[in-house]
Structures are given as C-alpha cells and as structure tokens.
ZADO-1210 file (C-alpha; in nm, 4 decimals, padded with zeros to 6 digits):
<atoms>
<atom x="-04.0959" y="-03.8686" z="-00.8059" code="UNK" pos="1"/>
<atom x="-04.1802" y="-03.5095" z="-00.7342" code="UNK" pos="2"/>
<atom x="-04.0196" y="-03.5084" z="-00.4129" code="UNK" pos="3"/>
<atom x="-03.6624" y="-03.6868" z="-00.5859" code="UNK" pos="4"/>
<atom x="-03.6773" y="-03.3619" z="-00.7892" code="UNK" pos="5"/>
<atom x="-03.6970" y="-03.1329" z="-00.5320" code="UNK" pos="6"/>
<atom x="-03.4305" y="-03.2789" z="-00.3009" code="UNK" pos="7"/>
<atom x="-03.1831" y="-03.2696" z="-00.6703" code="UNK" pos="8"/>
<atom x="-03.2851" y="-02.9384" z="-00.7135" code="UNK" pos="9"/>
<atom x="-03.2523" y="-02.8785" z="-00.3490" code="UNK" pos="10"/>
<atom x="-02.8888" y="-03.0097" z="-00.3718" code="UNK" pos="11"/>
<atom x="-02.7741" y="-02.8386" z="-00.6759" code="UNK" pos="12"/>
<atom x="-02.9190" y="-02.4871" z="-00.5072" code="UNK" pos="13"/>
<atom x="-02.6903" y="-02.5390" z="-00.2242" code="UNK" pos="14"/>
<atom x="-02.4028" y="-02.6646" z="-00.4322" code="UNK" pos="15"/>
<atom x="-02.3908" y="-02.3522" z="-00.6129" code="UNK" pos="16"/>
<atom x="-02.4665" y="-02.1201" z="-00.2925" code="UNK" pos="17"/>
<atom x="-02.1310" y="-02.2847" z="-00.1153" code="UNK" pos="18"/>
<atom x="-01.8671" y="-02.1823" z="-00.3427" code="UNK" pos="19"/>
<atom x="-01.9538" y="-02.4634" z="-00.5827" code="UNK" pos="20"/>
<atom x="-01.9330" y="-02.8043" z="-00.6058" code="UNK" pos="21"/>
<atom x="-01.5851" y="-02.9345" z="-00.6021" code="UNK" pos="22"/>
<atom x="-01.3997" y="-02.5840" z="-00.6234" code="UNK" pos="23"/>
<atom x="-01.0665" y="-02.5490" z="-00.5110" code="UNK" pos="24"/>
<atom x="-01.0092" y="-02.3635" z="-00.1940" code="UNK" pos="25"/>
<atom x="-00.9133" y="-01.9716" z="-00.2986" code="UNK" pos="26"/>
<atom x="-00.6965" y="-01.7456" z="-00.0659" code="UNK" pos="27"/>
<atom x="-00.7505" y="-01.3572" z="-00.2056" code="UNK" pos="28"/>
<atom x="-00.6945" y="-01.2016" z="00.1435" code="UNK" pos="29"/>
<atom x="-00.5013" y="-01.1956" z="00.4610" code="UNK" pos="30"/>
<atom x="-00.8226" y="-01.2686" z="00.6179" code="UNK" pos="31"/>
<atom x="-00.8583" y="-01.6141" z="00.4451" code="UNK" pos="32"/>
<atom x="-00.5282" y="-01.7098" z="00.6211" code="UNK" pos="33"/>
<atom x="-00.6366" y="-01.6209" z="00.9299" code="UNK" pos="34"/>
<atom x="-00.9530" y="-01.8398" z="00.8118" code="UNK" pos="35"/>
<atom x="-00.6981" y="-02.1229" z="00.7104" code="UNK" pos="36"/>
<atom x="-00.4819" y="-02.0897" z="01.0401" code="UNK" pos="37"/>
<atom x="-00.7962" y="-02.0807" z="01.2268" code="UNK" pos="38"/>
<atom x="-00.8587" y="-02.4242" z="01.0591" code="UNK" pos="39"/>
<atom x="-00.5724" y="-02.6111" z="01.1017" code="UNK" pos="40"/>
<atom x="-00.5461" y="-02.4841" z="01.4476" code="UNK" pos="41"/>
<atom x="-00.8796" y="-02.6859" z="01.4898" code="UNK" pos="42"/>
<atom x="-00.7096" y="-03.0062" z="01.3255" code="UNK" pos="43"/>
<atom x="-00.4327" y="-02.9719" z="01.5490" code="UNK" pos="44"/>
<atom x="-00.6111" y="-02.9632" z="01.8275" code="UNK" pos="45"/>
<atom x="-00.8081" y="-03.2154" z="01.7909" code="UNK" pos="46"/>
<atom x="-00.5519" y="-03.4411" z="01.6911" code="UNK" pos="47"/>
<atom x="-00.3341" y="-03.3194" z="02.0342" code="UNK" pos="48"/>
<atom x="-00.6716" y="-03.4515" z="02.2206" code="UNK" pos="49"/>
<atom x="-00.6852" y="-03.7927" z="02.0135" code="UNK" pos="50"/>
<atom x="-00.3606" y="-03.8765" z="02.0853" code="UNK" pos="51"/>
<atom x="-00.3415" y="-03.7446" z="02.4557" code="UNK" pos="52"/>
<atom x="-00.1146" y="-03.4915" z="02.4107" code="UNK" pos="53"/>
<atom x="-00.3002" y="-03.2515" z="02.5690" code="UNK" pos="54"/>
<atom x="00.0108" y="-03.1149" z="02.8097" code="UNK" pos="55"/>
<atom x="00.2926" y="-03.0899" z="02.5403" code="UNK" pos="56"/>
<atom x="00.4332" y="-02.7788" z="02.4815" code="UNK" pos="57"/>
<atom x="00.4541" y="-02.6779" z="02.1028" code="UNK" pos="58"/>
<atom x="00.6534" y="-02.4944" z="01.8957" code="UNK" pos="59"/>
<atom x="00.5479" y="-02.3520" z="01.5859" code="UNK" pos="60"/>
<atom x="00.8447" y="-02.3277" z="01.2982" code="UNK" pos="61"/>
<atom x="00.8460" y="-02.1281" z="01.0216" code="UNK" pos="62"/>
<atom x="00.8383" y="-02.2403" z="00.6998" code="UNK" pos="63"/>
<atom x="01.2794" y="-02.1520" z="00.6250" code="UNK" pos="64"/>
<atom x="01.3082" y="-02.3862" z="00.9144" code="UNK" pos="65"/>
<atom x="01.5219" y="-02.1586" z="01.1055" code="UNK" pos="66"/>
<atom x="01.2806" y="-02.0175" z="01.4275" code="UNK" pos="67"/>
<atom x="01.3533" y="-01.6821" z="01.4827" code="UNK" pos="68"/>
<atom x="01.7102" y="-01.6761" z="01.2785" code="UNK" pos="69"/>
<atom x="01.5520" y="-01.6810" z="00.9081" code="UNK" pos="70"/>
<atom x="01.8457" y="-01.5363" z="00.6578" code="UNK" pos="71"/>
<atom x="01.7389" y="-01.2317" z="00.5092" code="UNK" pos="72"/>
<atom x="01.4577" y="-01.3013" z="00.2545" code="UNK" pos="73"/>
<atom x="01.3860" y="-01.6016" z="00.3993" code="UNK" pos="74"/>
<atom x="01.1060" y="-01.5673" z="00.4815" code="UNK" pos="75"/>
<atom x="00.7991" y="-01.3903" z="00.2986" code="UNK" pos="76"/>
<atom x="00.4643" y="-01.2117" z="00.3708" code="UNK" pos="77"/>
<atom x="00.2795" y="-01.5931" z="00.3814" code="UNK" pos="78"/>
<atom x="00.4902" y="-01.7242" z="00.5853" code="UNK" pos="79"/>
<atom x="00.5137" y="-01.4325" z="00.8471" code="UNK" pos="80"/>
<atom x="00.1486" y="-01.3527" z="00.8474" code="UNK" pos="81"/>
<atom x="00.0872" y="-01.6995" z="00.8803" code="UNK" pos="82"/>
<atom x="00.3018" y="-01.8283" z="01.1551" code="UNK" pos="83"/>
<atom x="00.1767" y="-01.5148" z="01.3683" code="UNK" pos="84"/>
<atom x="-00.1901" y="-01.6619" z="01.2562" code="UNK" pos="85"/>
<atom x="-00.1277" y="-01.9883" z="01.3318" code="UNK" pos="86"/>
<atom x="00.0477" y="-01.9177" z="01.6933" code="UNK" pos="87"/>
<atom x="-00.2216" y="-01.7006" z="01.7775" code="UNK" pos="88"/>
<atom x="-00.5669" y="-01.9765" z="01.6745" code="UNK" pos="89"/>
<atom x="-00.3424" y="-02.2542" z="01.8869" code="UNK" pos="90"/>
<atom x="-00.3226" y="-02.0258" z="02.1777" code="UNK" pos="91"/>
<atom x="-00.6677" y="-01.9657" z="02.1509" code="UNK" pos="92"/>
<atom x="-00.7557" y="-02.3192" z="02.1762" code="UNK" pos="93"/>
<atom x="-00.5640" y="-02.3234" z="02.4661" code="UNK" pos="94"/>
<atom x="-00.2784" y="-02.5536" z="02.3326" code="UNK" pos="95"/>
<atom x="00.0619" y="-02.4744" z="02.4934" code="UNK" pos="96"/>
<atom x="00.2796" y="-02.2828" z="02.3144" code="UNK" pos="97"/>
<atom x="00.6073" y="-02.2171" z="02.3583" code="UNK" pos="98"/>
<atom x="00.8585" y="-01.9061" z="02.2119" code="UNK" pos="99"/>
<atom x="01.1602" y="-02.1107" z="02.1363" code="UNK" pos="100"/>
<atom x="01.1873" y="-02.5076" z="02.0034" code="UNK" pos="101"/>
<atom x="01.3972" y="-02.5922" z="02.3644" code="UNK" pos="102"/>
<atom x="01.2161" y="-02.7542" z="02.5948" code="UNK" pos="103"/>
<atom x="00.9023" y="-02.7785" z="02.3335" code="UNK" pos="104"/>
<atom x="00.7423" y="-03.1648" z="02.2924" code="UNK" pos="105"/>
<atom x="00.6299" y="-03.1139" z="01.9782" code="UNK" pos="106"/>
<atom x="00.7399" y="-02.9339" z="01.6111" code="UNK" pos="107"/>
<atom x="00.4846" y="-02.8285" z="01.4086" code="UNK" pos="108"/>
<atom x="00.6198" y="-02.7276" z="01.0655" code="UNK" pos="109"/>
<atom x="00.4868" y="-02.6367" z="00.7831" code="UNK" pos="110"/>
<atom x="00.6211" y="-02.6029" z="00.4283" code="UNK" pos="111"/>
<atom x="00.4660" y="-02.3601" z="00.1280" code="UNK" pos="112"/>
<atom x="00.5300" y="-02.4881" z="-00.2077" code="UNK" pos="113"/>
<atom x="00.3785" y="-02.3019" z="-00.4889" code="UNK" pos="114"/>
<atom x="00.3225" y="-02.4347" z="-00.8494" code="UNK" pos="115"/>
<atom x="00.2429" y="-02.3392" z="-01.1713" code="UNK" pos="116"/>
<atom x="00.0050" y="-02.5090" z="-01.4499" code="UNK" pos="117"/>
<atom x="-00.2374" y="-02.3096" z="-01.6267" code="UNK" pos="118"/>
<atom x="-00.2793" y="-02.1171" z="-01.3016" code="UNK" pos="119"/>
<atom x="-00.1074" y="-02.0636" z="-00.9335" code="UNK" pos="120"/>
<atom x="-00.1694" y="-02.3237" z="-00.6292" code="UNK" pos="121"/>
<atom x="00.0389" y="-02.3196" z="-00.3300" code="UNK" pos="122"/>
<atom x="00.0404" y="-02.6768" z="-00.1309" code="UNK" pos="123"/>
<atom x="00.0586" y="-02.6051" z="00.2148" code="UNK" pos="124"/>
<atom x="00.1814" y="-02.9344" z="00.4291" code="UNK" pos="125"/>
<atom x="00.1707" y="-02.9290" z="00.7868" code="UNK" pos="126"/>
<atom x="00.3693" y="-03.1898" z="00.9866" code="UNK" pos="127"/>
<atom x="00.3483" y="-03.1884" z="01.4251" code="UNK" pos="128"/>
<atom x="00.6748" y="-03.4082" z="01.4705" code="UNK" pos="129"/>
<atom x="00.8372" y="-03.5167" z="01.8540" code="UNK" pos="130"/>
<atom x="01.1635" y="-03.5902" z="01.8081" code="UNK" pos="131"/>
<atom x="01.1839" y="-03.7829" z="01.4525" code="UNK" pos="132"/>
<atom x="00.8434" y="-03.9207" z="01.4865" code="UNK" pos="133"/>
<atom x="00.5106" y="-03.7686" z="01.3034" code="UNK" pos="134"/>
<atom x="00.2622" y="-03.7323" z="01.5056" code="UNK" pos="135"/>
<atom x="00.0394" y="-03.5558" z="01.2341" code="UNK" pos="136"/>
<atom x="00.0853" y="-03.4633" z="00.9064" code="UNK" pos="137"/>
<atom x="-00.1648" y="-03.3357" z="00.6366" code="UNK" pos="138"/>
<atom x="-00.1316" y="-03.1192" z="00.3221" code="UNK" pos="139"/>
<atom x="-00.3894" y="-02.8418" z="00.1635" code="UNK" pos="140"/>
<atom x="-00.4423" y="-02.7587" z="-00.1681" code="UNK" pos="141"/>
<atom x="-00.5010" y="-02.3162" z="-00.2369" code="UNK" pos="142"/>
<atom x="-00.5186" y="-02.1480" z="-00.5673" code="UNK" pos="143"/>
<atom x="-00.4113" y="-01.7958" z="-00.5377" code="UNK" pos="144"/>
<atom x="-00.4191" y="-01.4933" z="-00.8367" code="UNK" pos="145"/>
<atom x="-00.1324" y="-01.4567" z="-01.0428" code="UNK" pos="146"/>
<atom x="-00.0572" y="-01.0793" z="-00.9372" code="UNK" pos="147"/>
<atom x="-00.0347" y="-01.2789" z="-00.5353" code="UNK" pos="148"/>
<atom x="00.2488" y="-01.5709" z="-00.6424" code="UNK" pos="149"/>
<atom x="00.5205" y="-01.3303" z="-00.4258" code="UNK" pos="150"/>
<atom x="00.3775" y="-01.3382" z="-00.0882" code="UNK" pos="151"/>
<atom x="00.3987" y="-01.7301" z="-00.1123" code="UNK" pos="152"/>
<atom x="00.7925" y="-01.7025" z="-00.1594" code="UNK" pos="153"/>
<atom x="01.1144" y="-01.6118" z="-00.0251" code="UNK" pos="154"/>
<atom x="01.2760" y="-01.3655" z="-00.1707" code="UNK" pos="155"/>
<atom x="01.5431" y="-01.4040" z="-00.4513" code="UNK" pos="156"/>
<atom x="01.8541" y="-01.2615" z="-00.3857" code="UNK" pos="157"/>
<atom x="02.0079" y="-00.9646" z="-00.6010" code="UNK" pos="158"/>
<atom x="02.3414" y="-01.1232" z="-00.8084" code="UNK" pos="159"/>
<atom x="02.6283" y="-00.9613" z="-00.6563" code="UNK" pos="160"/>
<atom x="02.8237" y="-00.7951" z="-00.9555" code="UNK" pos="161"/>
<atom x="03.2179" y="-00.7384" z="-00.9294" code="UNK" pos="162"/>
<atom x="03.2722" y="-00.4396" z="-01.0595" code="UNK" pos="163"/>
<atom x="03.6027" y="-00.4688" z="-01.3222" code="UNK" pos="164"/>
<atom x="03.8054" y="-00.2240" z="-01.5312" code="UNK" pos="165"/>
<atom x="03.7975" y="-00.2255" z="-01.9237" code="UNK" pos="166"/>
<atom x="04.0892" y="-00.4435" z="-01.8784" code="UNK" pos="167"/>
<atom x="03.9289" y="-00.6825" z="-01.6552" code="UNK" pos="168"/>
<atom x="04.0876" y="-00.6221" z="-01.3570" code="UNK" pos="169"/>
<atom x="03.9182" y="-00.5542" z="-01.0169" code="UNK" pos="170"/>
<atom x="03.8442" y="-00.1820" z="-00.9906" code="UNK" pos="171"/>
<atom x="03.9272" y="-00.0788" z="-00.6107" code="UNK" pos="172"/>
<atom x="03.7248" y="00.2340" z="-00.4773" code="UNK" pos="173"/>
<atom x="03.9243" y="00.5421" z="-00.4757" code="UNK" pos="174"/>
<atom x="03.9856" y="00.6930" z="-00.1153" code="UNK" pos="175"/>
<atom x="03.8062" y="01.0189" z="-00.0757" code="UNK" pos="176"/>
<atom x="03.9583" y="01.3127" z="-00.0438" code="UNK" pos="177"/>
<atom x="03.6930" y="01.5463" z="00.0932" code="UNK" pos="178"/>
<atom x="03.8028" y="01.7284" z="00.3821" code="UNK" pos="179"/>
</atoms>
C-alpha cells in the first residue's frame, strides 16, 4: 500500500515538473520554433526511413504556397523563421534538400491556421506529398499570447482609396511646376 502511494505521488511530482499534465504545447519564443522545427524534422525523417525514401530530394514550401515568389505580405515572421528552421533541422539530419520544387521527389508543405476561442492556438499541419500522393501528413496543436497572433499571419493589405473631388469626380495630380 505504502509503496502504491509513493509511485502516485511519484507520478503526480513529475507531472507537475514537465509542464503539467495534459498542457497544451506553448510557443513564447523564436527558440521554441526552432524546438518545433527541430521536431518535426525528426518525424520527417523518420518517416523518409520507414518508407525508404531515404534518396529523394525534398523541397520545403512555404506556407503562401508560392516558393520563393510569395506576394508581398504573404508571408509573415512564422512562416519565414520557420521555413529557414525547418530547412536547416532536415539538412542536419542529412535529408536531401533541394532550393527549388524542380527536380525535388517530395513537397513538404505546411499550412498555419490560427484560431480564436477564449484564447489564441495556431494549428500547424504538415503534409510531405510526391506528386498528388501523401506520403505523410500530421497536424500540431500551439497556443501562443495574444500580443504574438501577428507573427502567425500574413499581412492584410492597406485599402487602396481613390482620391475624388467634392463633386465626385477623380482628382488627377497637378503637374509640378518647380524648376
């Protein structure tokens, strides 16, 4: 009986030591998404090994789905600090990695969706795809502080305003007449 106790006690000491029992995952830093890239790196891996795809060059997207030809504010600190992250911890496992999606076997994408109840989460859902096929695919769970929510979207762009006169015609700009 005294030992049951102890080995409770034992687990409820831990619980509490690691973050707590059940906790969501928290991202307060660029460090943690190094921590998270480092992470899925490891899943992708391992996944590349257990499926013999151990030779496949791989691209990694980012998250506007347009490599290296985002529109302006279309991408966002996340997703740039990320992809860099991410690129870097599958080099470093010594997966092949290629600059540009021609020629590369596999896609892995990833897609940031943040949401809003009560407090911020962003979803994170990571897909390896060759050709129309998935060869992985697997989606985290973050919360994030509120003052954070902007690095985990693209910018909005400014409304573009026509300028009119107080009759509501189009005002043209005057030439200039400096010299």
């Amino acid at each position: 009986m005294r030992n049951r106790f102890s080995l409770i006690l034992l687990v409820v000491t831990l619980c509490l030591l690691t973050a707590g029992c059940g906790q969501k995952k928290k991202m307060e830093s660029a460090d943690q998404w190094n921590v998270l890239a480092n992470d899925l790196a490891n899943r992708i891996n391992n996944e590349l090994i257990r499926q013999h795809y151990l030779n496949a060059s791989v691209y990694v997207r980012h998250s506007c789905g347009k490599p290296n030809n985002c529109r302006p504010g279309g991408t966002f600190p996340f997703d740039e600090g990320f992809n860099d992250m991410l690129t870097t911890q599958l080099a470093s496992f010594g997966v092949n990695i290629t600059r540009t999606p021609e020629g590369a076997g596999l896609i892995v994408d990833y897609k940031v969706q943040m949401v809003y109840h009560g407090s911020y989460e962003v979803i994170i859902t990571t897909s390896i795809m060759e050709r129309d096929k998935y060869v992985m695919r697997s989606s985290d769970v973050y919360a994030i502080d509120a003052e954070d929510y902007w690095q985990y979207r693209s910018a909005i762009p400014a409304t573009e305003i026509e300028l009119t006169n107080r009759a509501g015609f189009k005002q043209t700009p005057k030439a200039s007449t400096a010299k």
